[in-house]
The first five atom37 places (N, CA, C, CB, O) and aatype in JSON, in Angstrom:
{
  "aatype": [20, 20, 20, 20, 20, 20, 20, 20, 20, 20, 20, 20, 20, 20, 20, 20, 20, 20, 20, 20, 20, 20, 20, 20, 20, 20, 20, 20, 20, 20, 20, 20, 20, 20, 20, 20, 20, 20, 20, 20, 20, 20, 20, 20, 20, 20, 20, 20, 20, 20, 20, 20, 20, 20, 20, 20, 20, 20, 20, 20, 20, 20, 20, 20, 20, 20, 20, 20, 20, 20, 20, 20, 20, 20, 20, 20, 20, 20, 20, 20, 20, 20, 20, 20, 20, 20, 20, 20, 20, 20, 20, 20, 20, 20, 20, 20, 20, 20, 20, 20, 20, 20, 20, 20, 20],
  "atom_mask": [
    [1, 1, 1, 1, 1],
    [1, 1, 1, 1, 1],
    [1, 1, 1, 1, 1],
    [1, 1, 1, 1, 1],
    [1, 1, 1, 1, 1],
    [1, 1, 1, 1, 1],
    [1, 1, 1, 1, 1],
    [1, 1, 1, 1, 1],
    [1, 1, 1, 1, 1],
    [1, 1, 1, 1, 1],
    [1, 1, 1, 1, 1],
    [1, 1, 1, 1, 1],
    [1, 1, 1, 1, 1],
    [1, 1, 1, 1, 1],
    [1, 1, 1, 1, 1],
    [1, 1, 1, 1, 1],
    [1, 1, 1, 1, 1],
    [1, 1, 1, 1, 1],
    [1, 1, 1, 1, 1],
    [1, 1, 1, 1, 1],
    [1, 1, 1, 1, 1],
    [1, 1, 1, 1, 1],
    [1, 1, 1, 1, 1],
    [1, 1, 1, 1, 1],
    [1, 1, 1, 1, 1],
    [1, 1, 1, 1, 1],
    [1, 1, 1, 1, 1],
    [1, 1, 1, 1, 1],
    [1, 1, 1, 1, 1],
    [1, 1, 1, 1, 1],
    [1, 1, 1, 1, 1],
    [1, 1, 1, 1, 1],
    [1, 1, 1, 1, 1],
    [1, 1, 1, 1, 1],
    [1, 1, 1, 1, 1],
    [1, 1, 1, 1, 1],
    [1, 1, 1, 1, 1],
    [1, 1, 1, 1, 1],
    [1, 1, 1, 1, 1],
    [1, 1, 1, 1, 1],
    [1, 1, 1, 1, 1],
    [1, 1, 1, 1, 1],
    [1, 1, 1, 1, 1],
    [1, 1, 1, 1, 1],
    [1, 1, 1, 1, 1],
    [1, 1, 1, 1, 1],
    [1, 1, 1, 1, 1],
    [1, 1, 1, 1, 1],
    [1, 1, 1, 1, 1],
    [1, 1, 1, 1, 1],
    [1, 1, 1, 1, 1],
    [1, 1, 1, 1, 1],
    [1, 1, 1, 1, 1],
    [1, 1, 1, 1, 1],
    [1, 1, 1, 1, 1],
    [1, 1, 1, 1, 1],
    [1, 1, 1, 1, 1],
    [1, 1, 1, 1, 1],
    [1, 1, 1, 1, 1],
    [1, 1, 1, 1, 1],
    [1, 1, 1, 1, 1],
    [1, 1, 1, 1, 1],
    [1, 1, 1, 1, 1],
    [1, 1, 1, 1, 1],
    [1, 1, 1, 1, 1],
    [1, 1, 1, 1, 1],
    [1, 1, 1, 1, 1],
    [1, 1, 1, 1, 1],
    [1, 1, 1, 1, 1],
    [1, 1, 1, 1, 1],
    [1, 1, 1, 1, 1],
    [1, 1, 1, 1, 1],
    [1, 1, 1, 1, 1],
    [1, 1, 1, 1, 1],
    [1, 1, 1, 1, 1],
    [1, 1, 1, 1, 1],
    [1, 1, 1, 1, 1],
    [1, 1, 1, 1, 1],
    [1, 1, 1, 1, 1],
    [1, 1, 1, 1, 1],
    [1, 1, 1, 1, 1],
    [1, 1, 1, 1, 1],
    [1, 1, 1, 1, 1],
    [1, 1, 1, 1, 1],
    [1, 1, 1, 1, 1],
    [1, 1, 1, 1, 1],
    [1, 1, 1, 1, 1],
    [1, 1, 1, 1, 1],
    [1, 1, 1, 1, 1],
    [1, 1, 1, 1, 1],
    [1, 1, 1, 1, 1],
    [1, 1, 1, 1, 1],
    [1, 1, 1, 1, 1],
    [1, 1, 1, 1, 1],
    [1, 1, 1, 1, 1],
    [1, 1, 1, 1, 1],
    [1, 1, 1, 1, 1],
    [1, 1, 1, 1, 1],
    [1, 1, 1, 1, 1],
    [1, 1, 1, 1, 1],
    [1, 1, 1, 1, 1],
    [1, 1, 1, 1, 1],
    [1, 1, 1, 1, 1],
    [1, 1, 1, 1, 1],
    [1, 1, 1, 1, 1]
  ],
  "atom_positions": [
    [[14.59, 10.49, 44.6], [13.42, 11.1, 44.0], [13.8, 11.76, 42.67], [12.8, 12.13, 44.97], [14.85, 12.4, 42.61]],
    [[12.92, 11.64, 41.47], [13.54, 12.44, 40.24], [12.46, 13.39, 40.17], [13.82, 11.57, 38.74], [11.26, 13.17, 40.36]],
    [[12.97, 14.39, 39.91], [12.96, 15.42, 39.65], [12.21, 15.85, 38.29], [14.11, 15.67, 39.79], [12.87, 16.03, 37.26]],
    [[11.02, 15.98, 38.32], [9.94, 15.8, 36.7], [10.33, 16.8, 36.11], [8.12, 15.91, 36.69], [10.57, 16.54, 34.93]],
    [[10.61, 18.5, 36.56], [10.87, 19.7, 36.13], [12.41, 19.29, 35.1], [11.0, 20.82, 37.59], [12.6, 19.47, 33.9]],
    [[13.13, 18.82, 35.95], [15.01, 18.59, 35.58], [14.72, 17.5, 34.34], [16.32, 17.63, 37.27], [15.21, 17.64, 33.22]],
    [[13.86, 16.42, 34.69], [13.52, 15.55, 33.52], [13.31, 16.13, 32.47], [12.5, 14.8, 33.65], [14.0, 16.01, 31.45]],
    [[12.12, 16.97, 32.64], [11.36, 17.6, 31.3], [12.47, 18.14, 30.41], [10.23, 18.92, 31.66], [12.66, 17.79, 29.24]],
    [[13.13, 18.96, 31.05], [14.06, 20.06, 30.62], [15.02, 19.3, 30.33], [14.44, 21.18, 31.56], [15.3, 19.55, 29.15]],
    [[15.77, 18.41, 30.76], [16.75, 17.28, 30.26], [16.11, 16.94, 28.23], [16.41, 15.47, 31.68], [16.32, 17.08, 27.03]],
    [[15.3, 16.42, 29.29], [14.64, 16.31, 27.43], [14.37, 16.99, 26.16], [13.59, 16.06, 27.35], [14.49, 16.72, 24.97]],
    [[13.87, 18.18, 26.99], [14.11, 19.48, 25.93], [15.54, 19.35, 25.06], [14.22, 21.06, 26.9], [15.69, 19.22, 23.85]],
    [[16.61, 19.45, 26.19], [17.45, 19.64, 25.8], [18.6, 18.71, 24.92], [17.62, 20.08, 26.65], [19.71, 19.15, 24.6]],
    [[18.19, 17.59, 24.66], [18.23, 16.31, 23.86], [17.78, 16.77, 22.81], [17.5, 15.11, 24.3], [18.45, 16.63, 21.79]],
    [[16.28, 17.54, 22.75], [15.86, 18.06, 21.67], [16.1, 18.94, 20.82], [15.19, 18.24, 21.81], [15.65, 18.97, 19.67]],
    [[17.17, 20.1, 21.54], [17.09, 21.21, 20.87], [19.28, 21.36, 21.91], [15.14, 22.57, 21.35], [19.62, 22.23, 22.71]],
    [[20.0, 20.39, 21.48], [21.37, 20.9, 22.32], [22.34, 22.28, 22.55], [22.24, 20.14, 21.86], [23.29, 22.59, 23.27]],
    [[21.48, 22.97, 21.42], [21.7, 24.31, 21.67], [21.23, 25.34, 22.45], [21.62, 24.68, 20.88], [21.71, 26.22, 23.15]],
    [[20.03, 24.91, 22.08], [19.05, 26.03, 22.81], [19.91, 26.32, 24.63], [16.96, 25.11, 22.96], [20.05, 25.66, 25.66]],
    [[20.3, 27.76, 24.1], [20.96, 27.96, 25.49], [19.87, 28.39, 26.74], [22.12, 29.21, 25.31], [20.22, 28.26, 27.91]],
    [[18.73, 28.83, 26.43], [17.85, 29.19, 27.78], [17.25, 28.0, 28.23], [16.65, 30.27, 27.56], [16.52, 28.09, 29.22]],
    [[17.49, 26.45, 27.48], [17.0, 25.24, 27.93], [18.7, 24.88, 29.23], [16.63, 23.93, 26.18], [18.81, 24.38, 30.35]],
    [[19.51, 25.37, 28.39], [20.95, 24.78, 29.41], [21.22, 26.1, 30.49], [22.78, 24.48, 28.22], [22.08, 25.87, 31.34]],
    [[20.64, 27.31, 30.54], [20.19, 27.72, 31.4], [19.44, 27.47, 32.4], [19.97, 28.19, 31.1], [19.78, 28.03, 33.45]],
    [[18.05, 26.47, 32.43], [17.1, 26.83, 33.06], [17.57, 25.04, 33.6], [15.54, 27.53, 32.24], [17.09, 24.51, 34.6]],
    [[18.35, 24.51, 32.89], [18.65, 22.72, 33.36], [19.84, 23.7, 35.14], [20.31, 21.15, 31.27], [19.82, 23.63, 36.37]],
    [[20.44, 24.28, 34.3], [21.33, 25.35, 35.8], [20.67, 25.63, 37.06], [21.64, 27.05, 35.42], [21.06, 25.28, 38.18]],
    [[19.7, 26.23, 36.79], [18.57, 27.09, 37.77], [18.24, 26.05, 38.47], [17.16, 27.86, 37.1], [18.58, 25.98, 39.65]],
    [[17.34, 24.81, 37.73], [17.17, 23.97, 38.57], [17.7, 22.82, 39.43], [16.65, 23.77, 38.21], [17.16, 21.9, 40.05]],
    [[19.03, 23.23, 39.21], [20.32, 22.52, 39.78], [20.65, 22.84, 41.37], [21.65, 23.03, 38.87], [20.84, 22.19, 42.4]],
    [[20.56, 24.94, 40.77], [20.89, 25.42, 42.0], [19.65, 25.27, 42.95], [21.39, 26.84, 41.87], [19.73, 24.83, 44.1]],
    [[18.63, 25.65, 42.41], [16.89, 25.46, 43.33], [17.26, 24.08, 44.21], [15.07, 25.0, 41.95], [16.76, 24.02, 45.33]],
    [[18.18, 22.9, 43.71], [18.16, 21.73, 44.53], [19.85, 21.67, 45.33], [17.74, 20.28, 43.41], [20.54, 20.68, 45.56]],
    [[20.08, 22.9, 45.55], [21.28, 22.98, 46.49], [22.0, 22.33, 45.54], [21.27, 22.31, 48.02], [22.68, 21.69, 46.34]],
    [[22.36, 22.02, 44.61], [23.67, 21.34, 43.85], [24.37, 22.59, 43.17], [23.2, 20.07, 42.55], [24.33, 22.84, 41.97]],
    [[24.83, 23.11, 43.85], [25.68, 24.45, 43.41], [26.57, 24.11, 42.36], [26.6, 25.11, 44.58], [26.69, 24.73, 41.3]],
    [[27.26, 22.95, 42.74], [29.0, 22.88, 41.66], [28.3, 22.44, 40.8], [30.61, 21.75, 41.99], [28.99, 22.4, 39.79]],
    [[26.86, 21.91, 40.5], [26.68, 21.26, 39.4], [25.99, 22.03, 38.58], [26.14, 20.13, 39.56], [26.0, 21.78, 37.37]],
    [[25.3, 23.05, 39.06], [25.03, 24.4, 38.46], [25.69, 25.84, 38.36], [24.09, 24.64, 38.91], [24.92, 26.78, 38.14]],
    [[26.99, 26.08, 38.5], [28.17, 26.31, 38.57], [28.83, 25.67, 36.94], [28.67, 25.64, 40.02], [29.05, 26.28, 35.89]],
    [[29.01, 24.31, 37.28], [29.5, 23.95, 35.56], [28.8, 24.2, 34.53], [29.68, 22.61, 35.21], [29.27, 24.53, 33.44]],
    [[27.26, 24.03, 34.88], [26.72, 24.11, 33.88], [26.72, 25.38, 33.1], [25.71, 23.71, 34.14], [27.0, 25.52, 31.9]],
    [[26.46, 26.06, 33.75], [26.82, 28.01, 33.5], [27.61, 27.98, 32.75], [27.45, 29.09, 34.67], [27.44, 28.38, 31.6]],
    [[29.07, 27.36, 33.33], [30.45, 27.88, 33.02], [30.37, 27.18, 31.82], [31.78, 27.57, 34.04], [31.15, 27.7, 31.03]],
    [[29.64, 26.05, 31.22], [29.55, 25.65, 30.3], [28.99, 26.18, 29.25], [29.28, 24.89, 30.49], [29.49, 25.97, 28.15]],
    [[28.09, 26.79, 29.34], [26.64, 27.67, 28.47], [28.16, 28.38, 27.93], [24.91, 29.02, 29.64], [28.87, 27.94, 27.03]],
    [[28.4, 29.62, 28.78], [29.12, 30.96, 28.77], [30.51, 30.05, 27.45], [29.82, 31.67, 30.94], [31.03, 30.63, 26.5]],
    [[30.76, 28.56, 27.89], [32.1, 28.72, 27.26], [31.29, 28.38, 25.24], [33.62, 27.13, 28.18], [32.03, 28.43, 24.26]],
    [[29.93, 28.1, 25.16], [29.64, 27.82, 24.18], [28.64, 29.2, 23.64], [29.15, 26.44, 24.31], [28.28, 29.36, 22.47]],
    [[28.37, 29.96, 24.61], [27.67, 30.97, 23.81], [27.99, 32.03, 24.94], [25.94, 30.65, 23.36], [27.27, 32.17, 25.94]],
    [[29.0, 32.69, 24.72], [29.24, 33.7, 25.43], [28.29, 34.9, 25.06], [30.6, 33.96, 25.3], [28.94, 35.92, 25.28]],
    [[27.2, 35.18, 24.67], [26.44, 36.47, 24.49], [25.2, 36.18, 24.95], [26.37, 37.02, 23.08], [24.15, 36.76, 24.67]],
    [[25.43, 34.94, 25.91], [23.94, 34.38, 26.81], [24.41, 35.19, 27.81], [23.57, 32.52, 27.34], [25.29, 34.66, 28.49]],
    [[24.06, 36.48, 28.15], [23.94, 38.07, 28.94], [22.9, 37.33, 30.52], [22.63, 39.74, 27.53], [23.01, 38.13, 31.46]],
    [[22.29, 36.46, 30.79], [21.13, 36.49, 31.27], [22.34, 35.18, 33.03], [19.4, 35.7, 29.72], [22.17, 35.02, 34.24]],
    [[23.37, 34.65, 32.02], [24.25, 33.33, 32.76], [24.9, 33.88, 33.5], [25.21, 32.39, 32.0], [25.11, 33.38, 34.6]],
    [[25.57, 35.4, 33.06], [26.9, 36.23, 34.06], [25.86, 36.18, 35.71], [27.4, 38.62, 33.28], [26.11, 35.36, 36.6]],
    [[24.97, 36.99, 35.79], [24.59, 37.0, 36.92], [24.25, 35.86, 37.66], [23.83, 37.68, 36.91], [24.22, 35.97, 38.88]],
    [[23.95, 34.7, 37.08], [23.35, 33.94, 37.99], [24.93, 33.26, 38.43], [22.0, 32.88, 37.34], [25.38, 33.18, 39.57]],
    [[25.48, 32.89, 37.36], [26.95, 32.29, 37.89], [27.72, 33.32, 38.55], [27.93, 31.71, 36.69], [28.81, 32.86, 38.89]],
    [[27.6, 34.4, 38.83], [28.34, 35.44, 39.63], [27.62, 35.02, 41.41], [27.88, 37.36, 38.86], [28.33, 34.65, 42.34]],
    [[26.13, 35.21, 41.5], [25.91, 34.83, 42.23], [26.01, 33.5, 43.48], [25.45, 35.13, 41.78], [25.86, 33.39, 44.69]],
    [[26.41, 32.48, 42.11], [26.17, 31.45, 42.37], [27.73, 31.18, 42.63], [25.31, 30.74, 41.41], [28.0, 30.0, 42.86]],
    [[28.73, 32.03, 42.62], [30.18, 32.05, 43.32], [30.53, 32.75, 44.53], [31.1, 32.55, 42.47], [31.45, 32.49, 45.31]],
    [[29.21, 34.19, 44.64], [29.15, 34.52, 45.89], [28.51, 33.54, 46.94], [28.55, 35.66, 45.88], [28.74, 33.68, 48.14]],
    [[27.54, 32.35, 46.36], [27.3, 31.48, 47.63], [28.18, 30.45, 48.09], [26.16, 30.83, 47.52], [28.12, 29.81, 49.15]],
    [[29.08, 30.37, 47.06], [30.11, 29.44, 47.32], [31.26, 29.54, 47.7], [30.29, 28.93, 46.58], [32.12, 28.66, 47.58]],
    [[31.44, 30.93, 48.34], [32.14, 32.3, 48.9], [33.76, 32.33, 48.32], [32.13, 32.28, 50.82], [34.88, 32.35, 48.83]],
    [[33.24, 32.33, 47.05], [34.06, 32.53, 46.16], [34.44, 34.15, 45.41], [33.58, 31.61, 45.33], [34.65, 34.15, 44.2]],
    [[34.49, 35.07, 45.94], [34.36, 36.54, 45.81], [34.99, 37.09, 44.9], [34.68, 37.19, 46.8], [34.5, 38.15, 44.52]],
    [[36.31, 36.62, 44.21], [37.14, 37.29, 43.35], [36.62, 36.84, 42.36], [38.51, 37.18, 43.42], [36.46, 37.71, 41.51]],
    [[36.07, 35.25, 41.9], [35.31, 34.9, 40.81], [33.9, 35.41, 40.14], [35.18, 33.81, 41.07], [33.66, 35.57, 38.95]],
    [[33.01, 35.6, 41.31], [31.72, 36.18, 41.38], [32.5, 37.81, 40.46], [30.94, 36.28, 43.41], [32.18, 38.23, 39.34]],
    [[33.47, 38.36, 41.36], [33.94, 40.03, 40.51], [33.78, 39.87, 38.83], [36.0, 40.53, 40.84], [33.09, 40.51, 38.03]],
    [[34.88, 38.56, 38.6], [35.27, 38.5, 37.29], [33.81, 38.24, 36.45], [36.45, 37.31, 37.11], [33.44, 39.05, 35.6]],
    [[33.41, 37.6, 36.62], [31.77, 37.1, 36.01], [31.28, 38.23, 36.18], [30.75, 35.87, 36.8], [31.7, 38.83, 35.19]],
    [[30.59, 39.05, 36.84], [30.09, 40.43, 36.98], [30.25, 41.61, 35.98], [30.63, 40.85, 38.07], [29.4, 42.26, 35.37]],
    [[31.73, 41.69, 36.02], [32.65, 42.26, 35.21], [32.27, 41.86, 33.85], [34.02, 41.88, 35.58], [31.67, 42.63, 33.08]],
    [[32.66, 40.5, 33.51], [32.56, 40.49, 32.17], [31.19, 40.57, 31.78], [33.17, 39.41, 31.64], [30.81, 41.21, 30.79]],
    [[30.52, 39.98, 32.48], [28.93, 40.32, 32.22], [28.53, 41.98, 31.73], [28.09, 40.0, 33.78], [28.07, 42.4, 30.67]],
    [[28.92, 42.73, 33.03], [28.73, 44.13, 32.34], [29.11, 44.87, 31.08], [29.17, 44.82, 33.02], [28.66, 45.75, 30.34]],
    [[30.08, 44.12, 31.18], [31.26, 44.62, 29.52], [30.24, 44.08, 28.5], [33.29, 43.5, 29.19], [29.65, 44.94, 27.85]],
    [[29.92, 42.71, 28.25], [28.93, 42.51, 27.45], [27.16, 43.15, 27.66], [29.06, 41.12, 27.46], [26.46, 43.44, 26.69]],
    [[26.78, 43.25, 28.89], [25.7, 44.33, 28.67], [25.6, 45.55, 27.72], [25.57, 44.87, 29.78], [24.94, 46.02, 26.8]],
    [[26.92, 45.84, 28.68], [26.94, 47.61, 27.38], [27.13, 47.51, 26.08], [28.26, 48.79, 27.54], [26.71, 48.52, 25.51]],
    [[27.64, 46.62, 25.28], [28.15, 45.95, 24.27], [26.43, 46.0, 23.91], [29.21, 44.43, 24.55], [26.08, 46.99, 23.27]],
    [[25.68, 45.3, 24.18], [24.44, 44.67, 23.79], [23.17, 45.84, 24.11], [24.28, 43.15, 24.71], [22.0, 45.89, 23.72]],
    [[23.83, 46.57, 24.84], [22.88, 48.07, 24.73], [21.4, 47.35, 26.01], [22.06, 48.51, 22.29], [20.19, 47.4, 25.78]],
    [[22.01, 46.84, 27.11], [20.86, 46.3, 28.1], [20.88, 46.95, 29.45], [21.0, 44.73, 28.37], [21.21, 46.46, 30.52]],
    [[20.55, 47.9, 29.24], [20.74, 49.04, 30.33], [19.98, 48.37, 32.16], [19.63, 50.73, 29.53], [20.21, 48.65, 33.34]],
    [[18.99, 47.38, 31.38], [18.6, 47.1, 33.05], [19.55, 45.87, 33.37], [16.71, 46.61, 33.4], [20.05, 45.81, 34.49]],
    [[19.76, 45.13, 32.67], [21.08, 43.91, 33.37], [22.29, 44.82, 33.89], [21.92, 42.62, 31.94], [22.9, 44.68, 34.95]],
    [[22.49, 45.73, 32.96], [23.76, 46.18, 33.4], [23.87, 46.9, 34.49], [24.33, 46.82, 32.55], [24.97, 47.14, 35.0]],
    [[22.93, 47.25, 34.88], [22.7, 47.71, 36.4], [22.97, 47.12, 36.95], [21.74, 47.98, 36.96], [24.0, 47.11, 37.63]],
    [[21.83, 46.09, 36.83], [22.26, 45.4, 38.13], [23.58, 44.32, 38.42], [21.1, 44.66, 38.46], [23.69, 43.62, 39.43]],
    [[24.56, 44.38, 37.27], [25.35, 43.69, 36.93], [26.25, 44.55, 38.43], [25.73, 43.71, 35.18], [26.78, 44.08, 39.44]],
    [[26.05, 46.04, 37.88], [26.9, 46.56, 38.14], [26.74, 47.24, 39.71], [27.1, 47.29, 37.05], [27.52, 48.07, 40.18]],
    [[25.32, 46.57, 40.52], [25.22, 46.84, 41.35], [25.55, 45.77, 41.93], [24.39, 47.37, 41.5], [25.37, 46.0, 43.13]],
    [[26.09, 44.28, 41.75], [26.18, 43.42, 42.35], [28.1, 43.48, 42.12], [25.1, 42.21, 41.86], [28.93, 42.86, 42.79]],
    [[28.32, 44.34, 41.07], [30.12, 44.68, 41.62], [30.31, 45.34, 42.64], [31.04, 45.53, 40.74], [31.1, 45.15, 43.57]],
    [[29.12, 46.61, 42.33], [29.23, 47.59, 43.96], [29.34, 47.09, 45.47], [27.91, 48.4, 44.16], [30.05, 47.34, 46.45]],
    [[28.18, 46.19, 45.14], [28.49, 45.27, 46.38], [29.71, 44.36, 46.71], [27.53, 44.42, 46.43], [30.41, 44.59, 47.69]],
    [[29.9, 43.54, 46.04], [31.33, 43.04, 46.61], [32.44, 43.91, 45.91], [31.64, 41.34, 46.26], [33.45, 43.33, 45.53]],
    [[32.32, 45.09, 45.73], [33.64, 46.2, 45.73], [33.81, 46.62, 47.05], [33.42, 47.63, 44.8], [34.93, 47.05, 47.35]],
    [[32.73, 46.56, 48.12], [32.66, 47.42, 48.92], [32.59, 47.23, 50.3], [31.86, 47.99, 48.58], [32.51, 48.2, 51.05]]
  ]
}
């Protein structure tokens, strides 16, 4: 079955190969279809081409706690927060930093 949403957005992203909230949202709908590792790279991909996409730390942090990957999910968290405060985003960084609390604890 294909996937019209993943299509669309595929295409977007042909259109515009930068646009990082298009290679974001190609992620999201990766993970929405249980393909974790493949939304997992994609992240890790965004982050290695635009590291100040603030919005990727959490979902790829998360998306290492489902893959019960715990020390990775920390590091992503982590750096995520470091760049929150950096960027002056007081509500990500919360919760950046409430999702360290949690697997600190």
């Amino acid at each position: 079955m294909v996937n019209n949403r993943l299509a669309a957005l595929e295409e977007m992203l042909r259109e515009s190969p930068n646009d990082a909230f298009v290679q974001y949202a190609i992620a999201v709908e990766y993970a929405a279809q249980n393909q974790t590792q493949e939304a997992i790279q994609r992240i890790e991909q965004l982050i290695s081409k635009q590291p100040d996409y603030l919005g990727a730390y959490y979902k790829l942090g998360k998306l290492y706690e489902e893959t019960n990957q715990p020390d990775k999910a920390l590091d992503v968290f982590k750096r995520g927060a470091t760049l929150a405060q950096h960027q002056g985003n007081k509500k990500t960084l919360g919760e950046l930093n409430e999702a360290i609390w949690m697997l600190e604890d």
